[in-house]
C-alpha positions as CSV (number, residue, x, y, z in Angstrom):
1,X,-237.6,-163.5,24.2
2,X,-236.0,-160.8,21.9
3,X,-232.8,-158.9,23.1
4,X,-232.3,-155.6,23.8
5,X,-229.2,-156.4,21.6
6,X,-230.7,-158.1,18.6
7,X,-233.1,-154.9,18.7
8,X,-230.5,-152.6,18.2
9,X,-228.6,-154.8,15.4
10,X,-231.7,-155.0,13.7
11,X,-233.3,-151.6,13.8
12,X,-229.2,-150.2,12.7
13,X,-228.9,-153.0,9.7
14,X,-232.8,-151.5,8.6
15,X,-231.5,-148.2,8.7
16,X,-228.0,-148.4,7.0
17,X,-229.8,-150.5,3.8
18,X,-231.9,-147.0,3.2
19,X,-229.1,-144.4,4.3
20,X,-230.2,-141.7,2.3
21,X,-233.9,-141.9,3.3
22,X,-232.8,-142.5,6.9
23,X,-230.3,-139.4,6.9
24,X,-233.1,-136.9,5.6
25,X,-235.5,-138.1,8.5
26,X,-232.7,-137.6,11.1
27,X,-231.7,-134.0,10.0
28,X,-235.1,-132.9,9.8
29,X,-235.9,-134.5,13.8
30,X,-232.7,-132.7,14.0
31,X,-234.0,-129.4,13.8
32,X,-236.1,-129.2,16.8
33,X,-233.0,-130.1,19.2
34,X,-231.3,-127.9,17.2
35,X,-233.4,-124.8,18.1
36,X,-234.3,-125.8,21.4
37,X,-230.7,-126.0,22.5
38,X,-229.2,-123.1,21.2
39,X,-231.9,-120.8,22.0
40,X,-232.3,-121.8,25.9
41,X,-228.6,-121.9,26.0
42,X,-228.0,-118.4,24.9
43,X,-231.1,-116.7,26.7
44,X,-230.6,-118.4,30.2
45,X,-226.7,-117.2,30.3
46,X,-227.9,-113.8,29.3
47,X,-230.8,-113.8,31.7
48,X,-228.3,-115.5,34.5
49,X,-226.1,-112.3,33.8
50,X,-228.4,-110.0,33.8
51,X,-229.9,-110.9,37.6
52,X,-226.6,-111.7,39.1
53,X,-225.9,-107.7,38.0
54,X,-228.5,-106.3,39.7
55,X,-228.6,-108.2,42.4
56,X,-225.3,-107.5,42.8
57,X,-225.8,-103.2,43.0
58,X,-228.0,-104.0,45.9
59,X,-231.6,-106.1,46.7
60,X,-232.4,-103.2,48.8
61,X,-231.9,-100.2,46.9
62,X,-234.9,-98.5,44.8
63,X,-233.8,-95.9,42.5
64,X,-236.8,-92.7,42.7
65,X,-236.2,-90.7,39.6
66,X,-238.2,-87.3,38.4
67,X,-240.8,-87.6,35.9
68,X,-240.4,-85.2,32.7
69,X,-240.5,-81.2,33.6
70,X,-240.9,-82.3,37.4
71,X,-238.0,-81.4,39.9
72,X,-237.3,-83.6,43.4
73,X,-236.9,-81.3,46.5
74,X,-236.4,-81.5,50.1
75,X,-239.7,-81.9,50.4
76,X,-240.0,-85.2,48.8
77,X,-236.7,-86.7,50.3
78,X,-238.4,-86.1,53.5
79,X,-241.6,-87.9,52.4
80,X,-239.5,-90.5,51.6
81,X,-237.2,-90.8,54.6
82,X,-240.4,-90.9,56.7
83,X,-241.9,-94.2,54.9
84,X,-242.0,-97.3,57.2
85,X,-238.9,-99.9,56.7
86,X,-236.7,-97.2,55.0
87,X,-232.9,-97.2,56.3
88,X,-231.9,-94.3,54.5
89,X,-232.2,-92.0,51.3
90,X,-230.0,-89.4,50.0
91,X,-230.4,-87.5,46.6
92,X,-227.9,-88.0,43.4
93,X,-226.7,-86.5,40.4
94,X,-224.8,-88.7,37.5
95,X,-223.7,-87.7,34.1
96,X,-221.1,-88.8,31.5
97,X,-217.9,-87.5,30.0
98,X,-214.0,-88.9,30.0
99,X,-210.6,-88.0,31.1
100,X,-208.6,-85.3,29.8
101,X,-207.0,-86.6,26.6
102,X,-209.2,-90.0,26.1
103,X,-212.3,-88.9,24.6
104,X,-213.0,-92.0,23.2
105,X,-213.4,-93.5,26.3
106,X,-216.6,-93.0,28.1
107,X,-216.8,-92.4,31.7
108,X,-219.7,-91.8,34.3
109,X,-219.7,-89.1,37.1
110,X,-221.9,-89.9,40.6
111,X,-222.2,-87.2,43.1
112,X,-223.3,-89.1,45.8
113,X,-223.4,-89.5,49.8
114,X,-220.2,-92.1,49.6
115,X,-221.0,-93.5,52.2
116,X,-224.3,-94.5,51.5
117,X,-222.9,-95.7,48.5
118,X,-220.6,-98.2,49.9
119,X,-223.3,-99.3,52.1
120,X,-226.0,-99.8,49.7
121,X,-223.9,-101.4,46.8
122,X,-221.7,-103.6,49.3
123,X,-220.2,-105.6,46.0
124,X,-218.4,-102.1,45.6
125,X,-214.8,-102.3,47.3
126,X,-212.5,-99.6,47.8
127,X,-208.9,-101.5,46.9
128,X,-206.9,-98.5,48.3
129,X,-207.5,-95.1,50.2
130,X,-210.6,-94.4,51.9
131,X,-213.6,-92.6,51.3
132,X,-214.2,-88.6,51.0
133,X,-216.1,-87.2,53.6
134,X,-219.5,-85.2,52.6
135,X,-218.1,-81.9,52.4
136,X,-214.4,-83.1,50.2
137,X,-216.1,-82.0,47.6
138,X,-212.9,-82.0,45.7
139,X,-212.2,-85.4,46.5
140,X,-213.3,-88.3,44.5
141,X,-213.5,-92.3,44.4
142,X,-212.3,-93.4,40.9
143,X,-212.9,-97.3,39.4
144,X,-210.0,-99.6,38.5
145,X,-210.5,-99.2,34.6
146,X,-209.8,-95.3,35.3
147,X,-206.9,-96.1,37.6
148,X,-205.1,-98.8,35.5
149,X,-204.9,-98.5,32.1
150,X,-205.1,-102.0,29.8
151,X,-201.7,-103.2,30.6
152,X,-202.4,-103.3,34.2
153,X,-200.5,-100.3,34.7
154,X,-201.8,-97.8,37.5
155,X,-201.9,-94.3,36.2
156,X,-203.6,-92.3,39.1
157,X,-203.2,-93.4,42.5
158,X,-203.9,-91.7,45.8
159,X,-203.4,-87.8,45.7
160,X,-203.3,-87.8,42.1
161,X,-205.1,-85.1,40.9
162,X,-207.5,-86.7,37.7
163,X,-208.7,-83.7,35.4
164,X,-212.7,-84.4,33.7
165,X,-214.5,-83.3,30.8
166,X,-218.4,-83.6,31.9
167,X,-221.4,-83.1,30.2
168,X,-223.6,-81.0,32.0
169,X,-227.2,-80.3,31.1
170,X,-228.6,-77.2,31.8
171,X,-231.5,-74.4,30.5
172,X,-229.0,-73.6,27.1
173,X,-228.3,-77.3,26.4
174,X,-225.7,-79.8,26.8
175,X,-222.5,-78.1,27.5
176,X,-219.0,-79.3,28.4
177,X,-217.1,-78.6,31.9
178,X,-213.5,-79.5,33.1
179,X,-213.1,-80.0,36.4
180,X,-210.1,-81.4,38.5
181,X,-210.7,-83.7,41.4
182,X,-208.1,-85.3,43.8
183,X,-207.8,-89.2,43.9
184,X,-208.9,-90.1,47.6
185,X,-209.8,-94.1,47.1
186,X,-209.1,-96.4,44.3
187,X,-212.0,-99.1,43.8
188,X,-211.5,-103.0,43.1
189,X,-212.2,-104.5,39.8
190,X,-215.8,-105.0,39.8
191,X,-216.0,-106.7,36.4
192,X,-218.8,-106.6,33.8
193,X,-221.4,-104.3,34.6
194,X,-224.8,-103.1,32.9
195,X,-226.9,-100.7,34.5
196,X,-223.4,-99.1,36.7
197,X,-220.0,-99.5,35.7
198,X,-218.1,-98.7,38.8
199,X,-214.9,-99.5,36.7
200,X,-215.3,-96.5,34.8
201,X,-217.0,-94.5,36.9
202,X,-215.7,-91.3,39.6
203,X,-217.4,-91.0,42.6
204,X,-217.5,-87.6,43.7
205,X,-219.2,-86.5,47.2
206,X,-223.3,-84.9,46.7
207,X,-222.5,-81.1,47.1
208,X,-219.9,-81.3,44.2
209,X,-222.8,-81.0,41.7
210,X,-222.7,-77.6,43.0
211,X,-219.7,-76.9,43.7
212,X,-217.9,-77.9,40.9
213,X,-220.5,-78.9,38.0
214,X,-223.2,-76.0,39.0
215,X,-226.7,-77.9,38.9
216,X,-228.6,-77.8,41.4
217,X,-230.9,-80.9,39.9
218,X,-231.0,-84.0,41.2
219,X,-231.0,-86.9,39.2
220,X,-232.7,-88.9,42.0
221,X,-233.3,-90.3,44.8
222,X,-231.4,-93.6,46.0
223,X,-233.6,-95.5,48.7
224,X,-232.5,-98.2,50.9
225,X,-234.8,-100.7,51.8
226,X,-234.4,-102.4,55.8
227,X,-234.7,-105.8,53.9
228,X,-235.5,-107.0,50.7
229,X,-239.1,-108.2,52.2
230,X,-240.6,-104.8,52.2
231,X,-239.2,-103.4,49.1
232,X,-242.7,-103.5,46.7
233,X,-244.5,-101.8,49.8
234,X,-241.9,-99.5,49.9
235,X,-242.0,-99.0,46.0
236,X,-245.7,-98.9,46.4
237,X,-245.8,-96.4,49.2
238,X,-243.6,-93.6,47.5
239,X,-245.9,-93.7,44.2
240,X,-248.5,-93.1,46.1
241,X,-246.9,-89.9,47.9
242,X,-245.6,-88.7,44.8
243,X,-248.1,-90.3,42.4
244,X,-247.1,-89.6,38.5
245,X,-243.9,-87.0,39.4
246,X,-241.4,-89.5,39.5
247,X,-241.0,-93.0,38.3
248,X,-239.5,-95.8,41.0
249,X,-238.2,-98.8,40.4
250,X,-236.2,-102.0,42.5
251,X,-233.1,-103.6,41.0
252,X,-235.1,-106.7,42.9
253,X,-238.2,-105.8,40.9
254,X,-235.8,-105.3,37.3
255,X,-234.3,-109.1,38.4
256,X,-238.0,-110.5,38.4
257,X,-238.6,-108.8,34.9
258,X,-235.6,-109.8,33.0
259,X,-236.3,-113.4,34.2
260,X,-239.9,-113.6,33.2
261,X,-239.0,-111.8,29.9
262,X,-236.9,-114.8,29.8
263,X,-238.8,-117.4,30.8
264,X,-241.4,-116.0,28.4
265,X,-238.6,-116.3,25.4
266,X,-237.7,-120.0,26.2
267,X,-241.5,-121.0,25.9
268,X,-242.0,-119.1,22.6
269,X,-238.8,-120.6,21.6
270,X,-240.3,-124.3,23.0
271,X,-243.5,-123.2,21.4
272,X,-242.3,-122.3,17.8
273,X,-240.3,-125.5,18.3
274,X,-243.5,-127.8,18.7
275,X,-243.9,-127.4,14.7
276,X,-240.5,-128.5,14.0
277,X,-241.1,-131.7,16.1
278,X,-244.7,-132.2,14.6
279,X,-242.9,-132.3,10.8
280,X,-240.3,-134.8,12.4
281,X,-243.7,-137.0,13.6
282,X,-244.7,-136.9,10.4
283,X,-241.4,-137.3,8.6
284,X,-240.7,-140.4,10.8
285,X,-244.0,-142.2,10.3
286,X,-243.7,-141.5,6.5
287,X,-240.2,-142.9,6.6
288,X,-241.3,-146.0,8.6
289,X,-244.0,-146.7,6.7
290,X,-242.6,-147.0,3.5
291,X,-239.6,-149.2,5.0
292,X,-242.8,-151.5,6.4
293,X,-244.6,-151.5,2.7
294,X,-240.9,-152.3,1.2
295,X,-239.9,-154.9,3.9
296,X,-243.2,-157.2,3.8
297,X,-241.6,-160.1,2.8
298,X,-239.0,-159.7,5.4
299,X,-241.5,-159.2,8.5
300,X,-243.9,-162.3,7.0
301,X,-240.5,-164.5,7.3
302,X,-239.5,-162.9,10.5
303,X,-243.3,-164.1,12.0
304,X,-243.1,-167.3,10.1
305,X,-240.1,-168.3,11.9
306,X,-241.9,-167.4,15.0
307,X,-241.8,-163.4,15.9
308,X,-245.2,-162.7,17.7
309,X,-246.7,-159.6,16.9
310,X,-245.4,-157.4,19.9
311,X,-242.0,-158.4,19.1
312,X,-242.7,-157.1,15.4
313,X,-244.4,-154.0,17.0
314,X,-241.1,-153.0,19.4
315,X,-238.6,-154.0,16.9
316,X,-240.3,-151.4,14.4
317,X,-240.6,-148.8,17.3
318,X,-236.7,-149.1,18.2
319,X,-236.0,-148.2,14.8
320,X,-238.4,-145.3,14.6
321,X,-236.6,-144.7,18.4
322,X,-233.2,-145.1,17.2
323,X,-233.5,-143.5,14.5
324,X,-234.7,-140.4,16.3
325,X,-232.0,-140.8,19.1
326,X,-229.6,-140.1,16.6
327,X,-231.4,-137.3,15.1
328,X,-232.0,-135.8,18.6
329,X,-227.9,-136.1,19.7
330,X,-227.2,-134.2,16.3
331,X,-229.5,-131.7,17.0
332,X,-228.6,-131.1,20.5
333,X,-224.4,-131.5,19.5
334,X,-225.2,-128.7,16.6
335,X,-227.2,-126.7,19.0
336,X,-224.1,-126.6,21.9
337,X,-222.1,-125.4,19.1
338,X,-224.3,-122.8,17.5
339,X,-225.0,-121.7,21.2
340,X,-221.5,-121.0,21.5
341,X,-221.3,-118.9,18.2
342,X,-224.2,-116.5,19.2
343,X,-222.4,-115.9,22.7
344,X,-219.1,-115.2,21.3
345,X,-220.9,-112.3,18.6
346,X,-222.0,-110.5,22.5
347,X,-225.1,-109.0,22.8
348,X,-225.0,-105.2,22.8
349,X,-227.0,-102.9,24.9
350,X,-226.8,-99.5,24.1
351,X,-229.5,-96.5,24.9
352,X,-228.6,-93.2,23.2
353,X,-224.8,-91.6,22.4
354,X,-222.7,-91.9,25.2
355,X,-224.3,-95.4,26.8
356,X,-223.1,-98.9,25.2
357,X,-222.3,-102.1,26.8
358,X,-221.6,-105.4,25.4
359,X,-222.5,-108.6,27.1
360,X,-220.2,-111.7,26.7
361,X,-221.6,-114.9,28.6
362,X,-220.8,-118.3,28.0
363,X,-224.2,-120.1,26.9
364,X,-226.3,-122.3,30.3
365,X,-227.2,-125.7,29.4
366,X,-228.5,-127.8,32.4
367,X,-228.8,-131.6,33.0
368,X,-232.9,-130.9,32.9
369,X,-232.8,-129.4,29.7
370,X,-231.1,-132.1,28.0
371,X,-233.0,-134.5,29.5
372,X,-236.0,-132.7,28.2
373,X,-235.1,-132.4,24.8
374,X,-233.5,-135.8,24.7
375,X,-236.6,-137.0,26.2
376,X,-239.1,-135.3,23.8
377,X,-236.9,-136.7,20.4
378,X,-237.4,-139.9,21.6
379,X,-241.1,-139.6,22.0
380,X,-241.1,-138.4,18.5
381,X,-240.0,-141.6,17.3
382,X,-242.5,-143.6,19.4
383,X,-245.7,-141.2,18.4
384,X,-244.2,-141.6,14.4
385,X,-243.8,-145.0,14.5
386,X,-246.8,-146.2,16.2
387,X,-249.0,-146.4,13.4
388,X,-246.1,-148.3,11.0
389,X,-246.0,-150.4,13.8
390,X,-249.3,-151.2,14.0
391,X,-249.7,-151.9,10.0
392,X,-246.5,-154.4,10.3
393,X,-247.6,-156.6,13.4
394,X,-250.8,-156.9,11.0
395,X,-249.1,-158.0,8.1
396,X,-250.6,-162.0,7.7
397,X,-247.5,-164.3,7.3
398,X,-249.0,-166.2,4.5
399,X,-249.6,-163.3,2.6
400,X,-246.4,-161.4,3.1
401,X,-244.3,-164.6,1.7
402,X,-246.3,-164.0,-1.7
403,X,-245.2,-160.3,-1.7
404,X,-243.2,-159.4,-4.2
């Protein structure tokens, strides 16, 4: 009986006396790993990120805002307050701008119920102070990045008056307002954020986007679900009261999108990989048959001295095996560190002049996926080499001792 050992020796010494044929084969079952890896790696981080951030502003909360030319009232916060399975919903108005003296540095402005805030978005932590009340409408909740500047050094802190440049919209355009608000709570580091950035954000009670920006639009409508259950019914419900005048959506319903966008991305990228593991079949059987065609004599002494034909069959299939092994642990190695590459470039998510944010993640590889891949390079190697494995346990003795 053969040894796993002698199988290994054999199928290496076969492909070190043809290195240069052998090394082309292995970088192009290389590719496929290659791709696989680095793709899956980058997407899943991003996708990872992605949920964890909106999961993290609240499973609960759905976000009713106005369609085009269409304005919320009263009227339709009551609609909404009345739906079965709501907790609460309270109207809101954001906007953008910066502090007095750092233009460059984009901010957001929220006037919003703060405590409904707090509530709804518990990952939100106020670090020091407390919240305004509804009617401080001078007061404000600022994040950490607006507190502390990059050294770590805090620059407003509780009573500290912080004066605003905001963009306000309004029938003549967008214009720019100052206002100054007193600091009444400081907020923990949140970290990265994408769709709110409560680092650099101020948090001013609803009635100061009268009192002190003069709209009287809301931006609108913040809904909080009684669990995360009966959020599509809920979504479902208020289109149907307000039909095409506003546009709802769930951060739960976002966190099932941006994973099925993707899940979809990782199957094109398996898909589109399928063609560079069909050229590695090919590659490998081409490769194995012409080491068969130049090693006749060899096999024809190897069965004259007693090899059956299986034995000839699994030794030529370990070397189409190994040989793809290899390929397969390049490809995945080059993949990890292309991976790597593409996460440290960030991916940038921006949406008109004063919106950008930049992603950083560090690439997701799992035990599964390796497994797969490994798993998939090998079977390349076993459907390549069946056929040259075939032809050599064929090969009559007699005959392969004349070959020349």
């Amino acid at each position: 009986m053969i040894r796993i050992s002698d199988l290994i020796m054999l199928s290496f010494k076969a492909l070190t006396e043809k290195k240069a044929r052998a090394l082309l084969t292995i970088i192009g079952v290389a590719i496929g790993p290659l791709a696989i890896t680095m793709i899956y790696g980058v997407t899943s981080s991003y996708s990872d990120y992605v949920v964890n951030q909106i999961q993290g502003l609240g499973q609960n909360l759905i976000v009713v805002t106005p369609s085009q030319d269409y304005k919320l009232s009263d009227s339709d916060l009551n609609k909404i307050k009345s739906i079965e399975h709501v907790v609460a919903a309270t109207p809101f108005y954001s906007t953008q701008g910066y502090i007095s003296g750092r233009k460059s540095d984009t901010i957001f402005i929220y006037a919003v119920d703060p405590d409904f805030l707090l509530k709804s978005i518990s990952s939100i932590q106020i670090m020091e102070g407390a919240a305004p009340g509804s009617s401080d409408t001078g007061k404000c909740m600022i994040g950490y990045d607006i507190a502390f500047d990059e050294q770590g050094r805090q620059e407003y802190s509780i009573g500290d008056v912080v004066s605003a440049n905001v963009y306000v919209s309004g029938s003549s355009g967008l214009t720019e307002k100052r206002i100054n608000v007193m600091v009444s709570a400081v907020l923990s580091k949140y970290g990265g954020a994408l769709f709110l950035n409560p680092d650099k954000s101020i948090f001013l009670p609803f009635p100061a986007a009268r009192t002190l920006l003069g709209v009287n639009s809301w931006s609108g409508i913040l809904v909080l679900a009684d669990s995360p259950v009966n959020v599509d019914s809920i979504v479902d419900e208020i289109k149907d009261l307000l039909g095409n005048n506003v546009d709802v959506i769930s951060f739960i319903g976002i966190a099932r999108i941006a994973s099925s966008v993707t899940s979809a991305v990782n199957f094109m990228t398996f898909a589109a990989s399928l063609s560079a593991f069909a050229v590695a079949v090919a590659g490998v059987a081409s490769t194995m048959i012409t080491s068969i065609m130049e090693r006749t004599r060899e096999i024809g002494v190897m069965k004259a001295i007693g090899f059956t034909d299986a034995q000839v069959v699994l030794l030529t299939l370990f070397e189409g095996m190994l040989m793809s092994l290899i390929g397969g642990v390049i490809g995945i190695g080059l993949g990890v560190v292309g991976a790597y590459q593409l996460s440290s470039r960030g991916l940038t998510i921006s949406s008109g002049e004063f919106f950008k944010v930049t992603i950083r993640t560090t690439p997701k590889f799992t035990i599964g996926m390796l497994s797969g891949v490994v798993g998939l390079t090998i079977l390349v190697g076993v459907v390549g080499s069946i056929l040259p494995a075939y032809k050599a346990a064929k090969i009559p003795p007699a005959e392969a001792l004349r070959y020349e």
